[in-house]
C-alpha positions in Angstrom: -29.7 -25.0 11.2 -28.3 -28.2 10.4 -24.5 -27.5 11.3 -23.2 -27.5 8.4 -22.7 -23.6 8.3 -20.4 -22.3 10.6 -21.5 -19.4 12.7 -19.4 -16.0 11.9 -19.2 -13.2 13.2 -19.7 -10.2 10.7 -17.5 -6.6 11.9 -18.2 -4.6 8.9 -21.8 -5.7 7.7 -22.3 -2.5 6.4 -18.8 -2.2 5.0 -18.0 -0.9 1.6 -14.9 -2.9 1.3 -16.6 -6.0 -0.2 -15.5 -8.6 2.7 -12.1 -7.7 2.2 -10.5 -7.4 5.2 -7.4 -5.4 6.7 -5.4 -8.9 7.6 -3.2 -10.8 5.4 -3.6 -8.1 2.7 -0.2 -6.4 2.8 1.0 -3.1 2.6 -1.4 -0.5 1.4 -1.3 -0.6 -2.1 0.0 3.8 -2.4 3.1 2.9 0.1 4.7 0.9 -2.1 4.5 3.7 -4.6 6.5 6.0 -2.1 10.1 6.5 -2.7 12.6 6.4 -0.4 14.9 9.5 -0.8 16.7 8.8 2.5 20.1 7.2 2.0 22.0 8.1 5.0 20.8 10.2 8.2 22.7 10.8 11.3 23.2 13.3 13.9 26.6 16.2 13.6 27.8 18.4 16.1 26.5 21.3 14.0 23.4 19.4 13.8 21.7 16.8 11.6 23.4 15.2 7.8 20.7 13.9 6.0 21.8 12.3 2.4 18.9 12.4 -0.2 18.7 10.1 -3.3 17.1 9.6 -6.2 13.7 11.4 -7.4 12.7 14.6 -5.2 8.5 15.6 -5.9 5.6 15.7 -4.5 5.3 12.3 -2.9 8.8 12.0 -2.0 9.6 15.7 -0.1 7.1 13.8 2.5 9.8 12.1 4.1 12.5 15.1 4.3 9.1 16.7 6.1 9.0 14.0 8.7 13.0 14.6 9.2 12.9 18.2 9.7 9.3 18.1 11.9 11.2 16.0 14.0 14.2 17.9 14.2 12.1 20.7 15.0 10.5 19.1 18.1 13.6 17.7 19.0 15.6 21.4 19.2 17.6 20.8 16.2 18.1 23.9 14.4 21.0 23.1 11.4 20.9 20.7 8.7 23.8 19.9 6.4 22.1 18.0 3.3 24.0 15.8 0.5 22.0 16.2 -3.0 24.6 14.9 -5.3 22.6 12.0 -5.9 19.4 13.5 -6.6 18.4 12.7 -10.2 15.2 14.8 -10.4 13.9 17.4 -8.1 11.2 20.0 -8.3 9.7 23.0 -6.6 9.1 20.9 -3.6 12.4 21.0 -2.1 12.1 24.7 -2.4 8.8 25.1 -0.4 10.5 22.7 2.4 13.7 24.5 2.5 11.6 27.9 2.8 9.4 26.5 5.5 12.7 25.0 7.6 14.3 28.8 7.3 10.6 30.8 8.4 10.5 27.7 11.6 13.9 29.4 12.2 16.2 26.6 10.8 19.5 27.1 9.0 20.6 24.9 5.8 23.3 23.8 4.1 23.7 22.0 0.8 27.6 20.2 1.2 26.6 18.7 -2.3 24.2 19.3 -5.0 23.1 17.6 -8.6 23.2 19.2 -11.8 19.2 18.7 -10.8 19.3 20.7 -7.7 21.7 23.0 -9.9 19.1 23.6 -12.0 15.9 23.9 -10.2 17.8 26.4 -8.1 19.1 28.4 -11.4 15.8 28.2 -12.5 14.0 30.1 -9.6 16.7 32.3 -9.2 17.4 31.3 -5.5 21.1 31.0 -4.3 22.1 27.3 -3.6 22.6 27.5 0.6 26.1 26.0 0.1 28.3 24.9 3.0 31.9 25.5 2.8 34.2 23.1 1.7 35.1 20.8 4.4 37.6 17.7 4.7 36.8 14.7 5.2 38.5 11.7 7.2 38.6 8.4 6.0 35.7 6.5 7.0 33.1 9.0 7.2 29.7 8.5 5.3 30.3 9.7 2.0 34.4 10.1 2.4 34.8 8.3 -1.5 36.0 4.9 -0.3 34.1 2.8 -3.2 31.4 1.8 -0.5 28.1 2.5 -2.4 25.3 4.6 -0.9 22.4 2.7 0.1 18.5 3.9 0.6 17.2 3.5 4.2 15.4 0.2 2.1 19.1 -1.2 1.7 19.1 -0.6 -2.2 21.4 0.7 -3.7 20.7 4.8 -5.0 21.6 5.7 -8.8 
């Protein structure tokens, strides 16, 4: 050789990727396409509040799933969920909230869209409503014009 090629060291030769390699490329391209449904989350003395936002499906539900496996594993047994920012939700969040019950969980909905309204209606499944409770000034969600905010910081519809 005459030097003028530099000697490199090939990982992948028989890689399908085309050369492209897992550096400098970002974020795989499907996890920017996952919503974040999380606004708020944070632990009760009845158990964990979780505040959902935004578009419940498929894709979404995956990260309520992550929230309740690790509830599970943790020996949390109650969740008390916000849903009055939901703006579209399918049979998903029914399959999780059945799953949560048979694991031997107990649920609450202290708020629910016309979405959630709906979806519920529509299967002919009782909303798992929490009674009314008062709230004290300063507590997530308590109405003092602070807007709710995703776990990404923006700001849910």
């Amino acid at each position: 050789m005459d030097g003028s090629h530099t000697n490199h060291t090939n990982h992948s030769s028989n890689s399908s990727h085309s050369g492209r390699t897992s550096s400098g490329t970002g974020p795989h391209p499907r996890s920017r396409l996952r919503p974040h449904i999380v606004s708020q989350c944070y632990p009760h003395t009845s158990g964990l509040v979780v505040h959902l936002c935004d578009e419940i499906d498929l894709h979404s539900i995956t990260m309520l799933s992550a929230i309740m496996r690790k509830c599970r594993a943790d020996g949390t047994h109650h969740l008390t969920l916000h849903l009055d920012e939901v703006t579209f939700c399918d049979s998903s969040l029914l399959r999780e909230m059945a799953r949560w019950e048979k694991d031997g969980g107990s649920c609450v909905f202290a708020s629910a869209s016309a979405a959630v309204e709906r979806l519920y209606e529509a299967a002919g499944v009782p909303l798992p409503a929490a009674p009314p409770a008062r709230r004290h000034a300063g507590e997530p969600g308590d109405g003092g014009g602070t807007a709710v905010r995703r776990a990404d910081g923006e700001r849910c519809r």
